[in-house]
NUZAPA-806097 format. One record per residue (C-alpha): residue number from 1; x, y, z. Coordinates in Angstrom, 3 decimals. Example, Ala and Ser with C-alpha at 12.3 -4.5 7.8 and 13.67 -1.06 7.14 Angstrom:
baro k=1, east=12.300, north=-4.500, up=7.800
baro k=2, east=13.670, north=-1.060, up=7.140
//
This chain:
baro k=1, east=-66.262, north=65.730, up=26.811
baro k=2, east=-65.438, north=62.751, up=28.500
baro k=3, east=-64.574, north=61.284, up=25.099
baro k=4, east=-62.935, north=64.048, up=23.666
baro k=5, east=-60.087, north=63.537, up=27.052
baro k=6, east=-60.202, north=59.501, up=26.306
baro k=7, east=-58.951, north=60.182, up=23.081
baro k=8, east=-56.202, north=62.451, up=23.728
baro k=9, east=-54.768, north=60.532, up=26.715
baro k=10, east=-54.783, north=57.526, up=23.933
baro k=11, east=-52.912, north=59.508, up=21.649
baro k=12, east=-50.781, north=61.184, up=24.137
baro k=13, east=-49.422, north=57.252, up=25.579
baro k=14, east=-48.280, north=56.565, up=21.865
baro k=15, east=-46.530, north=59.460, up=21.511
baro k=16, east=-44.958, north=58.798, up=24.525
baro k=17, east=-44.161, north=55.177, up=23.405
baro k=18, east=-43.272, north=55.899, up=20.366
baro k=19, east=-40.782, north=59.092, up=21.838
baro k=20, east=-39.445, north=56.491, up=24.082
baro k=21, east=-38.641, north=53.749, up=21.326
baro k=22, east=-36.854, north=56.578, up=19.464
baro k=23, east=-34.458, north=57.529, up=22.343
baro k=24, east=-33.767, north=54.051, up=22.972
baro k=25, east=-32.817, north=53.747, up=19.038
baro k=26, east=-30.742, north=57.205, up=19.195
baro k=27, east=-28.949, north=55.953, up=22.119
baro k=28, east=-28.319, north=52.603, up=20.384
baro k=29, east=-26.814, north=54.897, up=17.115
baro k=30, east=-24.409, north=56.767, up=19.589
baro k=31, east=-22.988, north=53.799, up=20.864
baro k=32, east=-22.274, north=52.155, up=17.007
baro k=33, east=-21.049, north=55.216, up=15.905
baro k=34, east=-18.876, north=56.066, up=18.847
baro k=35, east=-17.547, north=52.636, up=18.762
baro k=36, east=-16.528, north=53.433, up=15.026
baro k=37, east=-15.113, north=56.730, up=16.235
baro k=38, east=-12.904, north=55.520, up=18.638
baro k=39, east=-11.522, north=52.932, up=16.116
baro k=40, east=-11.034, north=55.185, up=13.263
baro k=41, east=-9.385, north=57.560, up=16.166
baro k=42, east=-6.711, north=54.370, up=16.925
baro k=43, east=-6.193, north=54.166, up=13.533
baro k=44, east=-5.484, north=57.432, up=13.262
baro k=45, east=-3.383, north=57.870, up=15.749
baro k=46, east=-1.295, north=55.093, up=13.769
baro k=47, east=-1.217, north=56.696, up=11.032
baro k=48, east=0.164, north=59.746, up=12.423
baro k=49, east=2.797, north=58.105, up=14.361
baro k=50, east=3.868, north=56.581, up=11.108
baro k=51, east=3.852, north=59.326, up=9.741
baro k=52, east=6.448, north=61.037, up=11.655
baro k=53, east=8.597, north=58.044, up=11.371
baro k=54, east=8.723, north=58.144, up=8.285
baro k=55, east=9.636, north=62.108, up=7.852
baro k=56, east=12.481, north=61.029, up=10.438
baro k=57, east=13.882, north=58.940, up=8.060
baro k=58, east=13.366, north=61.294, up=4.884
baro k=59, east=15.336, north=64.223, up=6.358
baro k=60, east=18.156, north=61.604, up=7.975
baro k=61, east=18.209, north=60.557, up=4.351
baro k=62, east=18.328, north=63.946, up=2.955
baro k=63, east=21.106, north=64.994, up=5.207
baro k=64, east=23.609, north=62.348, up=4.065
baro k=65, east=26.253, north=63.800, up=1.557
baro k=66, east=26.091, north=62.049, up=-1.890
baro k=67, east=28.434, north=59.087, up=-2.542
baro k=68, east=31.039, north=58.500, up=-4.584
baro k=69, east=30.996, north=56.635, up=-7.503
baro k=70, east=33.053, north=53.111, up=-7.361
baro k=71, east=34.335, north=53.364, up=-10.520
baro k=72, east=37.284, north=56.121, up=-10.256
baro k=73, east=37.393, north=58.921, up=-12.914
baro k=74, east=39.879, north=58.610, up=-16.111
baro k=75, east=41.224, north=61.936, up=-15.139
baro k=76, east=42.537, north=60.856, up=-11.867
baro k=77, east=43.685, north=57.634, up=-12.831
baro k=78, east=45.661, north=58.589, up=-15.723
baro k=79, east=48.817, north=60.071, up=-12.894
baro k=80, east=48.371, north=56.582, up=-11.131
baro k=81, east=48.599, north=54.195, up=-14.029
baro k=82, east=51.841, north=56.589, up=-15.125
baro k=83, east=53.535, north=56.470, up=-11.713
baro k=84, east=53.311, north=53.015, up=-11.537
baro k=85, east=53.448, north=51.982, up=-15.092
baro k=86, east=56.803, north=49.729, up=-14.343
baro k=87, east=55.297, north=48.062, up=-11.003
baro k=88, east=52.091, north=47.116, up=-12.762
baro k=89, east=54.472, north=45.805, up=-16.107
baro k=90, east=55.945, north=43.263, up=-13.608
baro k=91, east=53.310, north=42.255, up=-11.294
baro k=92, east=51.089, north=41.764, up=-14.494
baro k=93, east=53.049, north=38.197, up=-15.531
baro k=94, east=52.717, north=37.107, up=-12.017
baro k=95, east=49.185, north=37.367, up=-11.885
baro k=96, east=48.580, north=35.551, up=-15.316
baro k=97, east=51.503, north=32.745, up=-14.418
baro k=98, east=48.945, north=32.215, up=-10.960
baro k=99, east=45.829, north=32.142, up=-12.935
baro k=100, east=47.385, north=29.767, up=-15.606
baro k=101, east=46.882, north=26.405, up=-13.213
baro k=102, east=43.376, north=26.920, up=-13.033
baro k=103, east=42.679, north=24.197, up=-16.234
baro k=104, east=44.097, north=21.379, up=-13.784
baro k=105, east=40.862, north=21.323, up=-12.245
baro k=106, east=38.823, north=20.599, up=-15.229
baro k=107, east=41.418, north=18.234, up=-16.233
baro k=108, east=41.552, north=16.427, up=-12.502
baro k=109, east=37.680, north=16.634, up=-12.893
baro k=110, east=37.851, north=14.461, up=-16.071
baro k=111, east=38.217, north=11.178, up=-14.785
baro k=112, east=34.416, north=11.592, up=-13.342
baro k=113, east=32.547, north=9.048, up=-15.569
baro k=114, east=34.663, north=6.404, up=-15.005
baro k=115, east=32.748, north=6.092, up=-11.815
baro k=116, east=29.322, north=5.616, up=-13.176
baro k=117, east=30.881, north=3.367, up=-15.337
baro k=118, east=32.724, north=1.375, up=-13.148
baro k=119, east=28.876, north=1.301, up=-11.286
baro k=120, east=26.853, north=-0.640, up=-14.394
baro k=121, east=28.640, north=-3.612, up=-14.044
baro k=122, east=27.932, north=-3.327, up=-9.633
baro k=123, east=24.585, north=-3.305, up=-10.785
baro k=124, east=24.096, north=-5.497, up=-13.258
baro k=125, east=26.357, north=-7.918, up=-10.543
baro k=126, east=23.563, north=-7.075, up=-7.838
baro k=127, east=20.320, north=-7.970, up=-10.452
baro k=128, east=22.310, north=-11.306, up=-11.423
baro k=129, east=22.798, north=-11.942, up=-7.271
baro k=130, east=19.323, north=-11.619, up=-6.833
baro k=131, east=17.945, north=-13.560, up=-10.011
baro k=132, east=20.510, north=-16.229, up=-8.421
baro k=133, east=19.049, north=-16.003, up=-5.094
baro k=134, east=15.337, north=-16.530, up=-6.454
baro k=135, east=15.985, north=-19.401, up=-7.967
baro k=136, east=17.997, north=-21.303, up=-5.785
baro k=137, east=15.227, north=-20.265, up=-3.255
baro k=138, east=12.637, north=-21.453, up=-5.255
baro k=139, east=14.821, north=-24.480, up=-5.697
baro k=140, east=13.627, north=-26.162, up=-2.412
baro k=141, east=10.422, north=-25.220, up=-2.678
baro k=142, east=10.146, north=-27.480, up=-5.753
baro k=143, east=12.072, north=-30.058, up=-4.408
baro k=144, east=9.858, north=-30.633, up=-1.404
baro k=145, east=6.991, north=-30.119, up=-3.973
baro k=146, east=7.590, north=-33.072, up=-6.211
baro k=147, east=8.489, north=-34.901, up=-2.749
baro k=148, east=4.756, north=-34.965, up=-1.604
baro k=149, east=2.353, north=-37.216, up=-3.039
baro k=150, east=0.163, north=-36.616, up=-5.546
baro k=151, east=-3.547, north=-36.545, up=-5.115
baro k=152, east=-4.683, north=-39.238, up=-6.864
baro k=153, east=-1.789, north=-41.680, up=-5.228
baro k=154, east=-3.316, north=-40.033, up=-1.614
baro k=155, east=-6.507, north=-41.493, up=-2.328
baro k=156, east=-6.039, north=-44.613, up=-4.125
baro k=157, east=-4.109, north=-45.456, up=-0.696
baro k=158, east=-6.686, north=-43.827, up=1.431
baro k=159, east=-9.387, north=-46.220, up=-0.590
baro k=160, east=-7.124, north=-49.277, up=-0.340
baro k=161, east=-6.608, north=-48.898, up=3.471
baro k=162, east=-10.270, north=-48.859, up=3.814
baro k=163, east=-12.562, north=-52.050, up=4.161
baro k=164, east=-15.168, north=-50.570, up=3.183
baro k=165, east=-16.892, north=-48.007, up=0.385
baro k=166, east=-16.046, north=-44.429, up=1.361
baro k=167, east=-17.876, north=-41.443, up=-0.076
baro k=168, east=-16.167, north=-38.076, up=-1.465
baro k=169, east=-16.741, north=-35.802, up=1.501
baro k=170, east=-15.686, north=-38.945, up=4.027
baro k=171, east=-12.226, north=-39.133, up=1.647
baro k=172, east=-11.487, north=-35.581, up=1.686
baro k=173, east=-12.052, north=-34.975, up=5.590
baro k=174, east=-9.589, north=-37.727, up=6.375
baro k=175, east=-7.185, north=-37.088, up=3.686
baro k=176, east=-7.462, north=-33.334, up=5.054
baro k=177, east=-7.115, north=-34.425, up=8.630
baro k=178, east=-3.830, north=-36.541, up=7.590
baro k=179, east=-2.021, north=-33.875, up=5.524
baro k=180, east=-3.181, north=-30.469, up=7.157
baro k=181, east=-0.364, north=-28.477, up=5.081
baro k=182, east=-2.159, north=-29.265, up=2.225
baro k=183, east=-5.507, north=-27.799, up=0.726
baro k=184, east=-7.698, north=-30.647, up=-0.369
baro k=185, east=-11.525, north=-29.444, up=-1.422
baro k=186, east=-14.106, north=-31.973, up=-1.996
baro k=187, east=-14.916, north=-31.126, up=-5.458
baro k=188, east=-11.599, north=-31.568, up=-6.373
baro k=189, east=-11.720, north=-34.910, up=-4.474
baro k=190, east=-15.150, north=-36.238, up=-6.331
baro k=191, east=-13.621, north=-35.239, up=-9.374
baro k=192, east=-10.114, north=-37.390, up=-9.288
baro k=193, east=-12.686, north=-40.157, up=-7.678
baro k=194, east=-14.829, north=-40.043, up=-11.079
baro k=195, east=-11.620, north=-39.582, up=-13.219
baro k=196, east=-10.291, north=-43.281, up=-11.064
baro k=197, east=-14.209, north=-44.430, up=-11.944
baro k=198, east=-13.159, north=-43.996, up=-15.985
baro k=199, east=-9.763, north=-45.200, up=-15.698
baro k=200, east=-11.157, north=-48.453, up=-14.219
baro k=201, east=-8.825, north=-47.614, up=-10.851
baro k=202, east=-12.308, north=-47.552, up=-9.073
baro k=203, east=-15.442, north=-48.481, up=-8.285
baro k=204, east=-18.558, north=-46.650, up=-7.838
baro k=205, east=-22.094, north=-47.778, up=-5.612
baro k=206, east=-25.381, north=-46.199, up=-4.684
baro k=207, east=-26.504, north=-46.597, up=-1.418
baro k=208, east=-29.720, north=-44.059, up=-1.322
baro k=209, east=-28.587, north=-40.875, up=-2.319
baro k=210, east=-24.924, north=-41.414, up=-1.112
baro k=211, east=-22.450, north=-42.369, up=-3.625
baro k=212, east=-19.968, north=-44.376, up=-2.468
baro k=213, east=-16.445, north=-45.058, up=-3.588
baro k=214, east=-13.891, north=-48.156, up=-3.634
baro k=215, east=-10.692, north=-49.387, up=-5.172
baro k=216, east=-10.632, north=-52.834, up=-7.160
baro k=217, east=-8.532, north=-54.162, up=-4.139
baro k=218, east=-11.361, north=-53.713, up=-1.038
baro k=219, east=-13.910, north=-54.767, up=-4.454
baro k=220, east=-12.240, north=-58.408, up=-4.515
baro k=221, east=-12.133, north=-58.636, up=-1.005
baro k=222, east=-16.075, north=-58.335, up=-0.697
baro k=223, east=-16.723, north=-60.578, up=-3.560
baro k=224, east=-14.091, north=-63.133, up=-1.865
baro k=225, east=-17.161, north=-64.040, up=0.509
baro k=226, east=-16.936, north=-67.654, up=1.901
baro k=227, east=-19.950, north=-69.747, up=-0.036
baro k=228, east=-22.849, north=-70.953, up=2.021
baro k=229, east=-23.410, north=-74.143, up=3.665
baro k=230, east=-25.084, north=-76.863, up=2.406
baro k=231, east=-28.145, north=-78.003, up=3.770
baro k=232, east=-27.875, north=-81.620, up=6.029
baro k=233, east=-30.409, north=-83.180, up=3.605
baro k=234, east=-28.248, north=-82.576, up=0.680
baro k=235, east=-24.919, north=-83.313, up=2.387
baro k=236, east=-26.311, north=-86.773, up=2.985
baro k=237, east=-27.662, north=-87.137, up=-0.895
baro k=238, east=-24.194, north=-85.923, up=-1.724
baro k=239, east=-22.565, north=-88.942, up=0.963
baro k=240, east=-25.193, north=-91.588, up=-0.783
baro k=241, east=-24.617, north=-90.758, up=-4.104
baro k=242, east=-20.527, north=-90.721, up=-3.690
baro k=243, east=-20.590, north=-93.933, up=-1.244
baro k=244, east=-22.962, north=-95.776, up=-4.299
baro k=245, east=-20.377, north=-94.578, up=-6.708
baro k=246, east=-17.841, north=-96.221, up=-4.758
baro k=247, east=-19.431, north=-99.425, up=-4.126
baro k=248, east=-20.608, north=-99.979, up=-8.020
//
């Protein structure tokens, strides 16, 4: 017995939960579909009110009497053109004798293309003008070009200025330091220094692993060395042998 009532209470709760999950859902439904109600309802209503705007405006339509045609009819133009057949005879030249000028314009308009041409020659002046102003301002430019020194003559001076052997990186940090609008790199230093080497306008030393570089000036200088002294013992045998050369 006591079973029998466990198990319907059981089933009896999920009914009830189940019941109570379905209400929730059916009261979730309303609200989608009453929300869709109420906007098919405004559109509707919008609908209808255009609707009866637009029925206003068939049957003002509708009321309007029919318009005449523009063009008037042959049969009630034909007593017109007769009763004022002489009128229309002479205002007809007048309006053909006003119309008649009207060619002038074309013809006034003619002259047009003389102005583009009279522009090829302002242009062809203003590409000349500028061609002109290139090259007389490239003028200076190669003027104070050719002015400077060259290279080489930089440091064949640099080298004869300097007592002693100079290597390539020493040359090119001084000539750099004494002409900084120029752009002197050391490999283009070493190499006029070896082309002066082959020419003979140079000389070139070891010292370790430094080369070293000089001009034949500062190389005469060095080898102009003042000879060494004598010893006492031979300046005498030199006195004897001159003073015995003397006496015999």
């Amino acid at each position: 017995m006591t079973d029998h009532a466990v198990t319907v209470t059981s089933v009896t709760t999920q009914y009830a939960t189940q019941v109570a999950q379905d209400l929730e859902l059916n009261a979730k439904e309303q609200e989608r579909i009453g929300a869709e109600l109420s906007a098919l309802q405004a559109q509707l209503v919008v609908l209808q009110d255009d609707q009866s705007v637009l029925h206003r405006i068939h049957q003002t339509l509708d009321s309007r009497p029919a318009s005449a045609p523009s063009t008037p009819e042959p049969s009630t133009s034909l007593p017109q053109q007769a009763s004022g057949k002489n009128t229309t005879a002479r205002r007809a030249p007048s309006k053909t004798a006003a119309k008649a000028p009207a060619p002038s314009k074309t013809a006034a308009k003619a002259p047009a293309p003389s102005k583009t041409a009279a522009k090829a020659p302002s242009a062809k002046k203003t590409t000349a003008q500028a061609k002109k102003d290139k090259t007389q301002a490239a003028e200076p430019k190669a003027a104070t070009a050719s002015a400077q020194p060259t290279l080489i003559a930089l440091i064949r001076t640099h080298l004869d200025q300097q007592k002693e052997p100079r290597s390539a990186a020493e040359v090119t940090s001084a000539l750099a330091g004494a002409h900084p609008q120029r752009t002197i790199k050391s490999t283009v230093v070493r190499t006029t220094l070896e082309n002066l080497v082959a020419k003979s306008q140079a000389h070139r030393s070891k010292q370790g692993a430094s080369v070293l570089y000089t001009t034949g000036a500062v190389q005469a200088t060095t080898h102009k060395a003042p000879a060494p002294a004598l010893p006492k013992t031979e300046q005498d045998s030199n006195k004897r042998e001159k003073a015995a050369a003397v006496s015999s």
